[in-house]
C-alpha positions, 0 to 999 in steps of 0.5 A, a space after each residue: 755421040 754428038 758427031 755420030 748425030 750431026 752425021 746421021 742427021 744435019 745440018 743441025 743448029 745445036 744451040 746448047 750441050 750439056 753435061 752433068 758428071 756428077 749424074 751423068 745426065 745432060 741435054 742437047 738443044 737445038 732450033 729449026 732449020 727453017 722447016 716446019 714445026 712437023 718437019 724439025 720435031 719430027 726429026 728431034 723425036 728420031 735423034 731422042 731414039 737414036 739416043 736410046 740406041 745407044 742404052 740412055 734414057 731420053 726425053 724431049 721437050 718441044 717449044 714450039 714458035 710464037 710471037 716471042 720466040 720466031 723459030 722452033 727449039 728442042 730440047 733432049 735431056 739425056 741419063 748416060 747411066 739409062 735411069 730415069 730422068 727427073 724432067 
């Protein structure tokens, strides 16, 4: 799933992957590519559909860019199983 991603959607900068086999649960994270806030979360809610194309369950969470923090970072927390997600 994460090449069919990167083909559908990159250049991405994918910060973290993981997976949990015991729930079959994981997440992706990634951070902007120097577009805007509306631009990058844009496109992070179309990656979480094309996600949910697939039959899983998935969420997003937006943490947008502050004075701690320069760039915008995503994360989408996925249940391979569909079931719901305890976020």
């Amino acid at each position: 799933m994460n090449l069919k991603i990167q083909k559908e959607f990159g250049p991405l900068n994918w910060i973290d992957v993981t997976a949990w086999t015991d729930d079959y649960k994981g997440s992706i994270s990634f951070t902007d590519d120097g577009e805007s806030a509306d631009e990058f979360f844009s496109k992070m809610r179309n990656i979480k559909d094309f996600i949910k194309e697939f039959g899983y369950s998935a969420t997003l969470t937006k943490y947008e860019a502050d004075k701690l923090c320069p760039y915008h970072e995503a994360r989408i927390d996925i249940n391979f199983t569909g079931g719901e997600l305890d976020v």
